[in-house]
C-alpha positions as CSV (number, residue, x, y, z in Angstrom):
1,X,29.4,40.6,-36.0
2,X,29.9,37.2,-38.1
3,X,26.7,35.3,-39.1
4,X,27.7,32.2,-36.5
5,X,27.7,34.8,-33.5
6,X,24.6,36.1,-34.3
7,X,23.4,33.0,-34.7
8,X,24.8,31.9,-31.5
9,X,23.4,35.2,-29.8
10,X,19.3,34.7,-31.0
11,X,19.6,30.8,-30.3
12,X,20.4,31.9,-26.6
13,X,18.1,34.7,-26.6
14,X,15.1,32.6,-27.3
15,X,16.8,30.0,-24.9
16,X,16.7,32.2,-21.7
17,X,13.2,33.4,-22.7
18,X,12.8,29.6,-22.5
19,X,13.9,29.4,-19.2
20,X,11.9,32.3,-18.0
21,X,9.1,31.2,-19.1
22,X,9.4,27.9,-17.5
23,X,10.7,29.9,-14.4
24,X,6.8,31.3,-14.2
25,X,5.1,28.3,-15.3
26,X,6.3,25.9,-12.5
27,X,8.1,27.6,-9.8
28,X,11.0,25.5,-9.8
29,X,15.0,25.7,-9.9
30,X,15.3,22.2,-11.9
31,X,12.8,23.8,-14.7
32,X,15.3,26.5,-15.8
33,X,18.4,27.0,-13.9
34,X,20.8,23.7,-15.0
35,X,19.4,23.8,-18.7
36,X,19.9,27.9,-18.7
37,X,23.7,27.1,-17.2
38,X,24.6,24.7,-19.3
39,X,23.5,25.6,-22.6
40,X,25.2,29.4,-21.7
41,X,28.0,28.1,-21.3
42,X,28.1,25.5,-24.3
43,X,27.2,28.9,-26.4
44,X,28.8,31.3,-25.1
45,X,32.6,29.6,-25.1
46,X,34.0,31.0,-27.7
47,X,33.3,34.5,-26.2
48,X,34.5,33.7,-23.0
49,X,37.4,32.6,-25.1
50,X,38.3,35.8,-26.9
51,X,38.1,37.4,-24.1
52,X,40.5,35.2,-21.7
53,X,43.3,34.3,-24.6
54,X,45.0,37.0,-27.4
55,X,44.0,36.6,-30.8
56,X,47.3,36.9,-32.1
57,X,49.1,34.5,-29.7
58,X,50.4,31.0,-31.0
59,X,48.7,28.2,-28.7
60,X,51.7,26.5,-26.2
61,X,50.2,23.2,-26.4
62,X,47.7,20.7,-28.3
63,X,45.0,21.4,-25.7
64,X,45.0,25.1,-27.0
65,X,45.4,24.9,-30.3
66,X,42.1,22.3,-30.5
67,X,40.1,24.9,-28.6
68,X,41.0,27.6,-30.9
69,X,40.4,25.9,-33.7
70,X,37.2,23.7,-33.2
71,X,35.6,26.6,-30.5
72,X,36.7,30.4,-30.8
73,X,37.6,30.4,-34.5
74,X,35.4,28.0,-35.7
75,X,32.3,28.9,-37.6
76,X,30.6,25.4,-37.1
77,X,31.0,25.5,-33.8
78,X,27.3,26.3,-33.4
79,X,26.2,24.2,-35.4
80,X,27.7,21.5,-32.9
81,X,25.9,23.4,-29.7
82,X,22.0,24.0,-31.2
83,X,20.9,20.5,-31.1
84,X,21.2,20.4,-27.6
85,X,19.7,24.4,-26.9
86,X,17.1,23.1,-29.4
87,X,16.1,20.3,-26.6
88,X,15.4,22.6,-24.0
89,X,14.0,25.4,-26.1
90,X,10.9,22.8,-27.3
91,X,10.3,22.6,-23.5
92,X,8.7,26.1,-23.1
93,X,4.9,25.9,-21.8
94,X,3.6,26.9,-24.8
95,X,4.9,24.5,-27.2
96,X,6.4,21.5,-25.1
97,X,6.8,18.5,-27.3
98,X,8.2,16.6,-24.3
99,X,4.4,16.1,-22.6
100,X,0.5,16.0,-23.5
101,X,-0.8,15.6,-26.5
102,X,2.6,16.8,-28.7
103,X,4.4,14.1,-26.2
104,X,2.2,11.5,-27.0
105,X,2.6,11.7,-30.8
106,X,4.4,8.3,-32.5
107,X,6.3,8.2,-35.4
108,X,7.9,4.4,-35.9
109,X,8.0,4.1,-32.2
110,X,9.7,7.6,-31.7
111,X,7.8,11.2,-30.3
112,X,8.9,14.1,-31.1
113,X,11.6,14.4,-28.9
114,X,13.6,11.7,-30.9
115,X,14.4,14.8,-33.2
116,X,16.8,16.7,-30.9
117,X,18.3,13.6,-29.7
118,X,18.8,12.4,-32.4
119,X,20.8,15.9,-33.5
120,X,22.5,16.0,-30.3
121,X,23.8,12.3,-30.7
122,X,24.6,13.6,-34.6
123,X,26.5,17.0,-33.4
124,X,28.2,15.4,-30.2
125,X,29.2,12.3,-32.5
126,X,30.6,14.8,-35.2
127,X,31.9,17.3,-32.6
128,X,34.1,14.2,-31.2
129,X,35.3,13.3,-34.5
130,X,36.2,16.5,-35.8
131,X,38.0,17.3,-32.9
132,X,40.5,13.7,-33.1
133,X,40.6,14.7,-37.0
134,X,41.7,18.5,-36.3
135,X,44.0,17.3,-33.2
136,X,45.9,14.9,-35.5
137,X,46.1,17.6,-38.0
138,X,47.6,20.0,-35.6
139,X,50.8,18.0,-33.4
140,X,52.6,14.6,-34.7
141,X,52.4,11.6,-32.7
142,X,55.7,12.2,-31.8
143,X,55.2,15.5,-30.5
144,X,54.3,14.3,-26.9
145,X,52.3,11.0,-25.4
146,X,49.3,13.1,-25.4
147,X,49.7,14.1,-29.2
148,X,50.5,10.2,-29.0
149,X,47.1,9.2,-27.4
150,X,44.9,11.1,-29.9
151,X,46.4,9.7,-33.2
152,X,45.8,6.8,-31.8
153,X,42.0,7.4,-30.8
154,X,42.0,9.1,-34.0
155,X,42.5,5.6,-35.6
156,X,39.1,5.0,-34.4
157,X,36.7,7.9,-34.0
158,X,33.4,6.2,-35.0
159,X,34.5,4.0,-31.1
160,X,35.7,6.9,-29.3
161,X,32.8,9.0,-30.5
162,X,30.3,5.9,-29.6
163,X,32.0,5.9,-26.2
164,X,31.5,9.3,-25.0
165,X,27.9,9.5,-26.3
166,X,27.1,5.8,-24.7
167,X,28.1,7.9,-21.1
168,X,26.9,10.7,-21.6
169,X,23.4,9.4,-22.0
170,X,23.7,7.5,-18.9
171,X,24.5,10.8,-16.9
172,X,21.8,12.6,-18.8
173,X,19.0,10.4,-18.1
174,X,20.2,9.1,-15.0
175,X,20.1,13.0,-14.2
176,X,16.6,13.0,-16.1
177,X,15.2,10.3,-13.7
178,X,16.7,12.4,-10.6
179,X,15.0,15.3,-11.8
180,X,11.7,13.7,-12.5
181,X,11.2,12.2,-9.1
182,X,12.4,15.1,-7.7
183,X,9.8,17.7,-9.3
184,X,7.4,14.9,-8.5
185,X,7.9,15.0,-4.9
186,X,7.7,18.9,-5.1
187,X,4.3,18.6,-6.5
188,X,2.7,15.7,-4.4
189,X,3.1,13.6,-7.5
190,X,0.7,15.8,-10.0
191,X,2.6,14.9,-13.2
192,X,0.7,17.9,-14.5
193,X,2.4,20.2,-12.6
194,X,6.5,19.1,-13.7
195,X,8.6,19.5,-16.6
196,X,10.9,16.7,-16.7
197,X,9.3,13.6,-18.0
198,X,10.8,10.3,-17.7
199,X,9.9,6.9,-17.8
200,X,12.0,3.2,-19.2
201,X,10.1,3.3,-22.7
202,X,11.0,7.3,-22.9
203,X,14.6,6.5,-22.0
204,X,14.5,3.1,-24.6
205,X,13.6,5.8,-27.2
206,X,15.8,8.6,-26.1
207,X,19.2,5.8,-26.9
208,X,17.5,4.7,-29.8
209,X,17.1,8.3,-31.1
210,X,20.6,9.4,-29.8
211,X,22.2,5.8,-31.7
212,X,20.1,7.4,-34.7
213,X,22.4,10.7,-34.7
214,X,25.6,8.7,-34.4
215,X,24.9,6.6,-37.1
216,X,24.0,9.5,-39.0
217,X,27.4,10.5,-38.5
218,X,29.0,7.6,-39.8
219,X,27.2,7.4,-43.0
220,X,28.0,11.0,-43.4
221,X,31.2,10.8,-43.0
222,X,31.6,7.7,-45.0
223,X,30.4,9.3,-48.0
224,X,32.8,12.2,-47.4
C-alpha cells in the first residue's frame, strides 16, 4: 500500500467514526449520512477507479486521461480531498469547533471554522487549476472542441477556478441553511440539540475564509 492510500484509508476511518458518533449524539440522518456519502466518495475514487478501468489501458479520450492522471495515479490527490473530510471530522461531539465555546472563539473576525474553509477554497481552487494545467498538457487544442474549450479556460484558471468555488459555496450554504432549519424544526428549535449551525455573519465569514484559500492559491502559484 502507497503512503497516499493509507493516508486516504485513516482520514476516512476517523471520518466514519465521525459520523457515528454524531449518529449517537443527535439522532439524525442530516448529522451523518450526506457528509459520510460524500466525503466516501471524494476519498475513495481512485479505488473505485482501479477497480472499474485496467491499469494498463491507454485512456480513449481527454475525459479519461484527466481522471487517471489527477485521481487514480495521482499521489496529491488526497491532499486535494482532506480539507473538506477535515470539515466534517471537527464536527464530532467531542471536539466540535463549529458551536459552543470553540464556535464562539475570534480570530480577526474568523472562528475556527475559517481553517477548513479556507483549505477547502485552497485545495478546490488548486484542484481546478491543476486539472486545466494537466488537461492542456495531455490533448492539443486541435485535438477536438472539447480539448479546444480547456486551453482556452486554461488561459485563465485563477477565473475558472474563482467561478466554480463562487457556486459551489452558494449550494453549500444554501444547503447549510436547509439543513439548519431543518434539524431546528426536528428539535422544536433547541439549537442545543443540532449540528448544523448557520447564520448571515457565519456564512459572511465562511466566503471570506473560502476567498482566503483561493487567494492562497494564486500567490502560490505565482511564486511557482
Amino acid at each position: 500500500m502507497k503512503r497516499p492510500d493509507f493516508l486516504r484509508y485513516g482520514i476516512w476511518a476517523v471520518l466514519a467514526a465521525t459520523a457515528d458518533a454524531n449518529r449517537r449524539e443527535f439522532r439524525m440522518t442530516t448529522t451523518w449520512l450526506p457528509h459520510l456519502v460524500v466525503n466516501s466518495v471524494a476519498l475513495l475514487l481512485p479505488d473505485a477507479l482501479r477497480l472499474l478501468i485496467p491499469a494498463k489501458r491507454k485512456p480513449d479520450n481527454l475525459v479519461e486521461g484527466v481522471m487517471d492522471e489527477m485521481v487514480r495515479d495521482n499521489p496529491k490527490y488526497v491532499t486535494y480531498v482532506f480539507p473538506l473530510a477535515a470539515g466534517y471530522i471537527l464536527s464530532h461531539p467531542k471536539f466540535n469547533i463549529f458551536k459552543g465555546d470553540m464556535g464562539d472563539i475570534r480570530v480577526a473576525g474568523l472562528g475556527l471554522d475559517a481553517i477548513p474553509h479556507a483549505g477547502t477554497g485552497f485545495a478546490l481552487s488548486a484542484l481546478v487549476q491543476d486539472t486545466l494545467e494537466m488537461a492542456a498538457e495531455l490533448e492539443p487544442a486541435s485535438a477536438s472542441p472539447f480539448a479546444g474549450l480547456v486551453h482556452t479556460l486554461n488561459k485563465r484558471p485563477a477565473l475558472v477556478s474563482f467561478t466554480i468555488l463562487g457556486l459551489l459555496t452558494f449550494f453549500w450554504e444554501y444547503g447549510e441553511y436547509r439543513v439548519h432549519h431543518h434539524e431546528l424544526k426536528l428539535r422544536g428549535g433547541d439549537i442545543s440539540k443540532i449540528n448544523m449551525m448557520w447564520s448571515a455573519d457565519d456564512t459572511a465569514r465562511d466566503v471570506v475564509a473560502n476567498i482566503l484559500g483561493w487567494v492562497a492559491v494564486q500567490v502560490f502559484r505565482g511564486r511557482k
